[in-house]
C-alpha positions as CSV (number, residue, x, y, z in Angstrom):
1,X,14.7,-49.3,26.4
2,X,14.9,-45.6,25.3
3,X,14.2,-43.3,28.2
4,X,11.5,-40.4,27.1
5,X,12.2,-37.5,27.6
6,X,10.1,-33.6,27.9
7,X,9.9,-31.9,24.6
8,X,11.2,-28.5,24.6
9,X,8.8,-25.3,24.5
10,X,7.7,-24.0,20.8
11,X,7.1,-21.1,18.9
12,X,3.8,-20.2,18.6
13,X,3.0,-18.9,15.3
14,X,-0.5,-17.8,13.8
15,X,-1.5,-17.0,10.2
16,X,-4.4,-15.2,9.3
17,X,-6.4,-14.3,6.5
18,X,-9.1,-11.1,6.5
19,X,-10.7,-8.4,4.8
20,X,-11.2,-5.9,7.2
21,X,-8.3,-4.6,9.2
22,X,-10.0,-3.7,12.3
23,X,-11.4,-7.5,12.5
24,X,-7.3,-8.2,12.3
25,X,-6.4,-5.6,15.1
26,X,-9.1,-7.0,17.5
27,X,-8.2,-10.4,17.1
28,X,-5.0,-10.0,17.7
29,X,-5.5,-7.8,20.3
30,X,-7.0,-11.0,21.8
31,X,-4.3,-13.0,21.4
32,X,-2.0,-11.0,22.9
33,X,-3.8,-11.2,25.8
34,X,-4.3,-14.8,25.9
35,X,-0.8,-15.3,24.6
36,X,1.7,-12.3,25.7
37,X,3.8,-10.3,23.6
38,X,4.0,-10.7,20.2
39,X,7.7,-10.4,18.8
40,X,7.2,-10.6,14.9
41,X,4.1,-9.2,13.0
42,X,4.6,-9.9,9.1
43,X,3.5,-7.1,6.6
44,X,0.1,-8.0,4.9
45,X,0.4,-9.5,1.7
46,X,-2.6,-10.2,-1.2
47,X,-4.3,-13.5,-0.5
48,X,-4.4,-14.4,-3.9
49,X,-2.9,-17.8,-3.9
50,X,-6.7,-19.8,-3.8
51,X,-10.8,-18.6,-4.1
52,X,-11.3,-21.5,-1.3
53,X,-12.4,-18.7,1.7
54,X,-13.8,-15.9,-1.3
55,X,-17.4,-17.5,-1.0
56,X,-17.5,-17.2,2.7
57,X,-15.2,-14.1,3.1
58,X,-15.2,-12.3,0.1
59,X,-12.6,-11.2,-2.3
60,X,-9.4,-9.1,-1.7
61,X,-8.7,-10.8,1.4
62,X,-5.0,-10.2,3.0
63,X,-2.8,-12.8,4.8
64,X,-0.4,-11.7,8.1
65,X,1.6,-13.8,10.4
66,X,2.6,-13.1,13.6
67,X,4.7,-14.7,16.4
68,X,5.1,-15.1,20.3
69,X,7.7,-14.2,22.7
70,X,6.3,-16.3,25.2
71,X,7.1,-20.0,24.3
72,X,4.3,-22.7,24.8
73,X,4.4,-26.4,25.5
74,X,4.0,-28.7,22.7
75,X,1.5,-30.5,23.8
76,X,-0.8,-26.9,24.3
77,X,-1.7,-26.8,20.2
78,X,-4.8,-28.4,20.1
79,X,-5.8,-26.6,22.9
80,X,-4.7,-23.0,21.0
81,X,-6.5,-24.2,17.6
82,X,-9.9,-24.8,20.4
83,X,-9.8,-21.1,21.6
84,X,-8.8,-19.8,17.9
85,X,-11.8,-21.3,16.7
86,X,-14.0,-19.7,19.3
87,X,-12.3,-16.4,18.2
88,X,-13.0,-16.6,14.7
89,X,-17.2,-17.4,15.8
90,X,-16.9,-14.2,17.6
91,X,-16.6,-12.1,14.5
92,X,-19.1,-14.5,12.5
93,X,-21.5,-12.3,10.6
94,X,-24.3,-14.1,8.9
95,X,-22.5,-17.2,9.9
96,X,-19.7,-16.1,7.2
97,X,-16.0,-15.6,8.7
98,X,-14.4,-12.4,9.2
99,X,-11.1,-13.8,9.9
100,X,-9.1,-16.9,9.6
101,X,-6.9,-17.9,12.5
102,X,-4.4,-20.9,11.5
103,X,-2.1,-21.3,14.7
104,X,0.8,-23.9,14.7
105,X,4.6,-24.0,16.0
106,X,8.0,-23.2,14.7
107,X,10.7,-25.4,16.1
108,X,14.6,-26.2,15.2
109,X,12.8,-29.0,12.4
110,X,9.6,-28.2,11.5
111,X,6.3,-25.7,11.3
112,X,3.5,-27.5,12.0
113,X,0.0,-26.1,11.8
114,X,-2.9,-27.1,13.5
115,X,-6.7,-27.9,11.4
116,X,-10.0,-29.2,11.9
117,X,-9.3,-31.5,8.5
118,X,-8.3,-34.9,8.9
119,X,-6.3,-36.3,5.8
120,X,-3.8,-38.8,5.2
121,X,-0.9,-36.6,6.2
122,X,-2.2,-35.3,9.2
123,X,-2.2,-36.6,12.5
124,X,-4.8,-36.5,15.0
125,X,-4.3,-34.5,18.3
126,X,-7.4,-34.2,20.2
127,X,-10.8,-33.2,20.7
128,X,-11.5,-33.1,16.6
129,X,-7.8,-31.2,16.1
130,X,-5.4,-33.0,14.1
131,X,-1.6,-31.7,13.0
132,X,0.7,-31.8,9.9
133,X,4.0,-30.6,9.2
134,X,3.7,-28.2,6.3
135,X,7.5,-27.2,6.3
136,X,10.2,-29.1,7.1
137,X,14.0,-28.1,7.6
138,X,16.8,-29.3,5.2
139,X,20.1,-28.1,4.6
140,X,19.9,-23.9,5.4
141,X,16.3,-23.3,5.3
142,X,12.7,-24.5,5.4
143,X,11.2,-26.7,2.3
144,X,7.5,-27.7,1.9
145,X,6.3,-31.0,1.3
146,X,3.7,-32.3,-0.9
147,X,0.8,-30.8,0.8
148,X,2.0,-27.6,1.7
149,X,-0.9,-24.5,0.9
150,X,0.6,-22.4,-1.6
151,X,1.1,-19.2,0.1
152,X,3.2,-21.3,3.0
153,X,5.7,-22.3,-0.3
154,X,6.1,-18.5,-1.2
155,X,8.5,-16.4,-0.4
């Protein structure tokens, strides 16, 4: 029999997509608080890569990532993607989103994002959260798979 052993912490990572910059800074002013220091904040960059969030959110919408110092257990994801969807209803207006808060983990294999959308290639976590892996590493450097969102293939 295979003994089990404890998984090594993660790097949490969040995506987001907005319009307004100051939604942006207060959310992840938020985060950081929930979550410690952040160590890498991307640039924005044009969220042009689908008009799936342009009804609810509008159009010229910007994408950012950021990442934590603070490692978190594996097993915490589900419970991250809970409190990020309670984040996102805090800047609901009209019952549109402001902001779109994908969280997920970076490890030595794989990122794996966490999503309220069940689908073949996603597995389910708990409470209505399920995960997939939508990059995987090979060779140098990470590859996307079938399902991968557009803007995670990019550069």
């Amino acid at each position: 029999m295979v003994k089990i052993r404890k998984h090594n912490p993660v790097k949490l990572v969040i995506g987001f997509i907005y319009k307004d910059e100051a939604i942006f800074i207060r959310a992840k002013d938020r985060l950081k608080r929930k979550f410690g220091g952040i160590d890498f904040e991307s640039e924005p960059i044009d969220f042009n890569y689908t008009g799936y969030y342009e009804e609810e959110m509008g159009s010229s919408l910007k994408r950012k990532f950021i990442s934590f110092r603070k490692l978190i257990p594996i097993q915490d994801l589900y419970r991250i993607k809970l409190y990020t969807n309670r984040l996102e209803a805090r800047f609901l207006v009209s019952k549109c989103r402001q902001i779109n808060i994908d969280p997920g983990y970076l490890d030595l294999a794989k990122l794996v994002l966490a999503t309220t959308k069940d689908y073949a290639h996603r597995i389910f976590l708990r409470k209505g959260i399920f995960a997939e892996i939508t990059l995987s590493f090979r060779g140098n450097s990470f590859s996307p798979n079938d399902w991968t969102y557009p803007d995670y293939r990019s550069e």
